[in-house]
C-alpha positions as CSV (number, residue, x, y, z in Angstrom):
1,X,106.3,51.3,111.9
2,X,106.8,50.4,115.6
3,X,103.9,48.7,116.0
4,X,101.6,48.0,112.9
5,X,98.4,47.5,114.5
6,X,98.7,51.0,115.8
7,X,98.3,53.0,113.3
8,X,102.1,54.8,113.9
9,X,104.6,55.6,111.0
10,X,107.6,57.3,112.0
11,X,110.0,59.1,109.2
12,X,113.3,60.6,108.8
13,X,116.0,62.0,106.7
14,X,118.9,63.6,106.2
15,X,120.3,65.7,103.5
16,X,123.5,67.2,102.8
17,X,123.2,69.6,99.9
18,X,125.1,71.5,97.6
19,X,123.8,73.9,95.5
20,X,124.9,75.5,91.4
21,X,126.6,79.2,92.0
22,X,124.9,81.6,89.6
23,X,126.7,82.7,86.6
24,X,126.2,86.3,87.3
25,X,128.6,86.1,90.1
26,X,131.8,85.5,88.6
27,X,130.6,89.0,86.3
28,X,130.7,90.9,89.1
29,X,134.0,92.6,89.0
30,X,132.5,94.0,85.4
31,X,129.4,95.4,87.2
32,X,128.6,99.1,87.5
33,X,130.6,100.8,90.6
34,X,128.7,101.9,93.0
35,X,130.1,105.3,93.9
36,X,133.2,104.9,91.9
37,X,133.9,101.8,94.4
38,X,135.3,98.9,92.2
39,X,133.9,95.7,92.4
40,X,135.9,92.4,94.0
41,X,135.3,88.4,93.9
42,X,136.7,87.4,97.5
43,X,136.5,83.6,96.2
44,X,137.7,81.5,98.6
45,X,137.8,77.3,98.9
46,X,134.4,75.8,98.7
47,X,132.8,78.6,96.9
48,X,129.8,76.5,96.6
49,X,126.6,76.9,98.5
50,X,125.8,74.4,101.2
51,X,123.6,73.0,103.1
52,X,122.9,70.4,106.0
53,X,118.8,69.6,106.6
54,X,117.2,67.0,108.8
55,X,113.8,65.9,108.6
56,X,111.6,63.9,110.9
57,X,108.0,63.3,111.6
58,X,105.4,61.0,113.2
59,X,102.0,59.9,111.5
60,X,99.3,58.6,114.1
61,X,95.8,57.8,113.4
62,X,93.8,58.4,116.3
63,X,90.7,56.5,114.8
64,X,89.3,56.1,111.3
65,X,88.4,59.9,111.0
66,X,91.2,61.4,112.4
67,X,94.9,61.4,110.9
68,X,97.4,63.2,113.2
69,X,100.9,64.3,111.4
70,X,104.0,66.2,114.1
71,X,107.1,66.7,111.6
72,X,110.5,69.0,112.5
73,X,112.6,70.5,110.1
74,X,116.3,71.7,111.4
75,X,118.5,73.2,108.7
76,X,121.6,75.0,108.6
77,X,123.0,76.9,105.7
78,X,126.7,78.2,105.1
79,X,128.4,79.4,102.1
80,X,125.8,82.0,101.1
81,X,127.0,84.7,98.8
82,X,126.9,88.0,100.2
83,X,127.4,91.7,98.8
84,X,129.3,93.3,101.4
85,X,130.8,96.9,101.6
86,X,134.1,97.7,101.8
87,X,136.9,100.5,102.6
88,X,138.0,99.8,99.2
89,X,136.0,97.5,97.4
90,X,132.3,96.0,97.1
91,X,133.0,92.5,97.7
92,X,131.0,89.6,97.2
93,X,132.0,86.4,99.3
94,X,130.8,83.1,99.9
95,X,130.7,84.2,103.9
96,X,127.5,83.7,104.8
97,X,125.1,81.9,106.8
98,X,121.4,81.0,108.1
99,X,119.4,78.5,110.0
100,X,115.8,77.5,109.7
101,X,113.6,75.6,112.5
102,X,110.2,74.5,111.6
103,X,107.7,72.7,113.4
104,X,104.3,71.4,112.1
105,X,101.5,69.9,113.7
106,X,98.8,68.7,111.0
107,X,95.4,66.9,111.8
108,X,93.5,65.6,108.9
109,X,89.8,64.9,109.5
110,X,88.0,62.8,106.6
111,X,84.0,60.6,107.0
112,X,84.0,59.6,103.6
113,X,85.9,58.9,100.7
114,X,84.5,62.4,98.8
115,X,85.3,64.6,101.8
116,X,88.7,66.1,103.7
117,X,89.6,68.4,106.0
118,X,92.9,69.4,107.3
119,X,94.0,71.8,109.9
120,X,97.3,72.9,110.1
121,X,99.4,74.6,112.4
122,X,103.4,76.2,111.6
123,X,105.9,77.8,113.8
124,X,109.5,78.7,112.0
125,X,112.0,80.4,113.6
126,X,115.1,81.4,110.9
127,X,118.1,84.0,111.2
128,X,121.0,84.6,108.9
129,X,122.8,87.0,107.3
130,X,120.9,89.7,105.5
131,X,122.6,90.6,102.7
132,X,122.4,87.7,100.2
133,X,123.4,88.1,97.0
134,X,119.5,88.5,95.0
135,X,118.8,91.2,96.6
136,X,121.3,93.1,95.2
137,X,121.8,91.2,91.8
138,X,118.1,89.7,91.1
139,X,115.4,91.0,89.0
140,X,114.7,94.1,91.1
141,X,118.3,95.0,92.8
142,X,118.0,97.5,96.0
143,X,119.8,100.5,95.2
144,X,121.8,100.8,98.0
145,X,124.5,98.9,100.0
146,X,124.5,98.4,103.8
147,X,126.5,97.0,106.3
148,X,125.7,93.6,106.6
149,X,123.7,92.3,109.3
150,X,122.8,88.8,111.4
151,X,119.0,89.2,112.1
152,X,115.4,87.6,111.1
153,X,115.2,86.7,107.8
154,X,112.6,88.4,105.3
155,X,109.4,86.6,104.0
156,X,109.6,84.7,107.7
157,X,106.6,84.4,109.8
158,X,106.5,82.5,112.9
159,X,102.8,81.7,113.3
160,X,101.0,80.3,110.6
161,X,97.6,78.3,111.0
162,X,96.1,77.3,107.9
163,X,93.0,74.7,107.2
164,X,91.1,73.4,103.9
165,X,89.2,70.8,102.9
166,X,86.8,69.9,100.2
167,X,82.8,69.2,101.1
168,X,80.3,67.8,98.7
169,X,76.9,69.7,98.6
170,X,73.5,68.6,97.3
171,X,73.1,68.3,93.6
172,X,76.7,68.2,92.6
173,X,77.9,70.6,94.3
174,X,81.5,71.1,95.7
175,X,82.1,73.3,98.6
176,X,85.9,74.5,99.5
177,X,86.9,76.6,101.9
178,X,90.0,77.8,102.8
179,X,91.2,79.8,106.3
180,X,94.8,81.2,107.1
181,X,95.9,83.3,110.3
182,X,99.2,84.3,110.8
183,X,101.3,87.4,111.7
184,X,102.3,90.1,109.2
185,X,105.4,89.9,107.3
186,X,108.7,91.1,109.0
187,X,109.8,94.6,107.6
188,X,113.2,97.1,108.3
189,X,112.8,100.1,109.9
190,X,115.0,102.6,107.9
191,X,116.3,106.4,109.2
192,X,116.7,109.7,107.1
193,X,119.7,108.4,105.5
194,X,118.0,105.1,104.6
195,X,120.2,103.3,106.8
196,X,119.2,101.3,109.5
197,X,117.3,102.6,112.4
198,X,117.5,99.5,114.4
199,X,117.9,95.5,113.7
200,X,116.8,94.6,110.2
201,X,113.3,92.4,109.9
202,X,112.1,92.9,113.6
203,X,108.6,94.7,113.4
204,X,105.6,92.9,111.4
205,X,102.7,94.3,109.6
206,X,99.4,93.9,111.3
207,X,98.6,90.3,111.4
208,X,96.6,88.6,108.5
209,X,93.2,86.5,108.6
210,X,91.8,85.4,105.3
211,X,88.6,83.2,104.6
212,X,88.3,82.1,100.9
213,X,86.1,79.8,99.8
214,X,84.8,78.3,96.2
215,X,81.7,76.4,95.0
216,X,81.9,74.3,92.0
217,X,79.8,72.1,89.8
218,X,80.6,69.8,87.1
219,X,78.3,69.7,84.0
220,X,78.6,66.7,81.7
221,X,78.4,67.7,77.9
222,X,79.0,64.8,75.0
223,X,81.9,63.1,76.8
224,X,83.8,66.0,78.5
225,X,82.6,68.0,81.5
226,X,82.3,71.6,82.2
227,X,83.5,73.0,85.4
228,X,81.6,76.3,86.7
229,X,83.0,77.7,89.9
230,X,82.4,80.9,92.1
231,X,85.2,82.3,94.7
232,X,84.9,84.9,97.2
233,X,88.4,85.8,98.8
234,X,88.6,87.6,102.3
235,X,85.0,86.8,102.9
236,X,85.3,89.3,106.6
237,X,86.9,91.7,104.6
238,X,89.8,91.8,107.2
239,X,91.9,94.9,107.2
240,X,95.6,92.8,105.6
241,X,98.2,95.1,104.5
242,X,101.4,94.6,103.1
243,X,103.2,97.6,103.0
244,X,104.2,100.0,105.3
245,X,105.8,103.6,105.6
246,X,109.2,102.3,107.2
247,X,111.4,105.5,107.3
248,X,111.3,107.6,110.5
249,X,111.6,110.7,108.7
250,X,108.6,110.6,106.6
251,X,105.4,112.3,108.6
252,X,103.1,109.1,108.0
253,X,105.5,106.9,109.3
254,X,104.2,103.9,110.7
255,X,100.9,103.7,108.1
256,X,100.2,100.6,106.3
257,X,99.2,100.5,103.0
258,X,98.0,97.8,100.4
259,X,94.9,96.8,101.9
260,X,93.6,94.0,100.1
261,X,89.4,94.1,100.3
262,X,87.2,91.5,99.4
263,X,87.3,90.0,96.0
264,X,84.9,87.5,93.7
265,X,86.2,85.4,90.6
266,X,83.6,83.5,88.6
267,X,85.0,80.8,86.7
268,X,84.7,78.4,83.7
269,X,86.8,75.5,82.3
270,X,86.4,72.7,79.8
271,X,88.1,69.2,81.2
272,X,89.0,67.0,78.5
C-alpha cells in the first residue's frame, strides 16, 4: 500500500510450477496403432510439465461507491505433451509449448451493505501448440492425427465483458442479473480429407450476448427458511450458436447450429 490514505493496494506474484504427468502416458506404446503405425515414448530429460506465471494488479477506490481493480496475467508454458505423427512412429513427447496474456479491468459499484455490482471487462490473447496430449487420449479422443501446429488455442476468446450484481426489491425480494458479451468460440476449418484447410482455431462463431437474471425470496418456516426463485436465461433471445459446419466440402458449409433460445427454471430449496 503506497499510500494508505488513498485508498491504493498494489499485488504481485510469481509462480513457477510443475505439474503430475498422467499415468496413461507411459501406456502409450500399448495403445491401439493407428494405421498399423506403432506407438513411441520420445521421453526426454525434464519430462515434466512446466510452467512460469506472473501476476500483478492494482486496487483503487475512487470513492466509497466505486472499487476499481486492473490485474495482468503473463504465463508461459513448456513441456506440454504432444501426440505427434511420424514417418515411422506416433510419438508422444514432452515438446510442447504455449503462452497466455490476460488483462482485466474490474469496477465494483456497491451503496449499501445488501447491494453489489460489478462490471468486468477481459482481453486474453494465448497461442501454443495444438496437439496436446487430451485431445487425443481424454474422455472423447479425436479420431484422427494431424500434423502438429503453432496457432490460437481452443476454448480462447479475446473479448469478454461480463457484469452481476445482486439488488434487494420490496418485500424480500432479491433481484440478480447477469449480462455477458463476448466473441464466439475459435473453430478449425477442415478440407475433404479432414485435414486442415488453413491455420487451426482462426475463425469464431457468431459472437454471443446473454442477459440472465433470477428473482428470489426467502420464506421463514419453524427455524429454517425456504428459498423460491425464478430464472429466465437469454432474456433477448439472442441468436448464440456453438457449432458450426466446418468442412469445405459439405454443401451447408459455413451454417451454425446449436442455437440456444430462451429458457426459464423455477426453483425451490430448503436451507438448513
Amino acid at each position: 500500500m503506497p499510500r494508505k490514505e488513498a485508498g491504493t493496494v498494489l499485488r504481485g506474484g510469481f509462480g513457477w510450477f510443475y505439474d503430475r504427468v498422467p499415468l496413461n502416458v507411459f501406456a502409450f506404446p500399448s495403445y491401439p496403432e493407428r494405421s498399423g503405425i506403432p506407438n513411441l515414448l520420445v521421453q526426454r530429460r525434464g519430462f515434466s510439465p512446466r510452467s512460469r506465471t506472473l501476476a500483478t494488479a492494482i486496487d483503487h477506490r475512487l470513492s466509497r461507491v466505486v472499487l476499481l481493480h486492473a490485474g495482468y496475467i503473463h504465463s508461459d508454458h513448456s513441456n506440454l505433451l504432444l501426440v505427434k505423427p511420424g514417418p515411422n512412429a506416433t510419438e508422444l513427447t514432452g515438446s510442447g509449448s504455449a503462452a497466455t496474456r490476460e488483462i482485466e479491468i474490474t469496477a465494483k459499484l456497491t451503496w449499501y451493505s445488501e447491494q453489489h455490482w460489478i462490471l468486468s471487462y477481459v482481453h486474453t490473447r494465448a497461442r501454443g501448440n495444438v496437439n496436446t496430449l487430451d485431445r487425443f487420449l481424454g474422455d472423447f479422443p479425436e479420431p484422427l492425427l494431424r500434423a502438429d501446429a503453432v496457432s490460437r488455442l481452443p476454448d480462447i476468446v479475446p473479448h469478454r465483458f461480463l457484469s452481476w450484481g445482486v439488488f434487494p426489491l420490496h418485500y424480500g425480494l432479491q433481484f440478480a442479473p447477469v449480462v455477458e458479451g463476448r466473441n464466439g468460440f475459435p473453430y478449425t476449418i477442415l478440407n475433404s480429407y479432414q485435414q486442415y484447410a488453413g491455420a487451426p482455431n482462426t475463425n469464431f462463431l457468431p459472437n454471443f450476448f446473454s442477459f440472465d437474471f433470477r428473482v428470489s425470496k426467502d420464506i421463514a418456516i419453524r427455524g429454517h427458511k425456504v428459498r423460491l426463485a425464478f430464472s429466465m436465461f437469454n432474456v433477448t433471445d439472442h441468436a448464440n450458436f456453438d457449432a458450426v459446419r466446418l468442412n469445405t466440402a459439405d454443401p451447408q458449409f459455413g451454417e451454425v447450429l446449436g442455437r440456444r433460445p430462451r429458457r426459464f427454471r423455477v426453483d425451490f430449496d430448503w436451507l438448513f
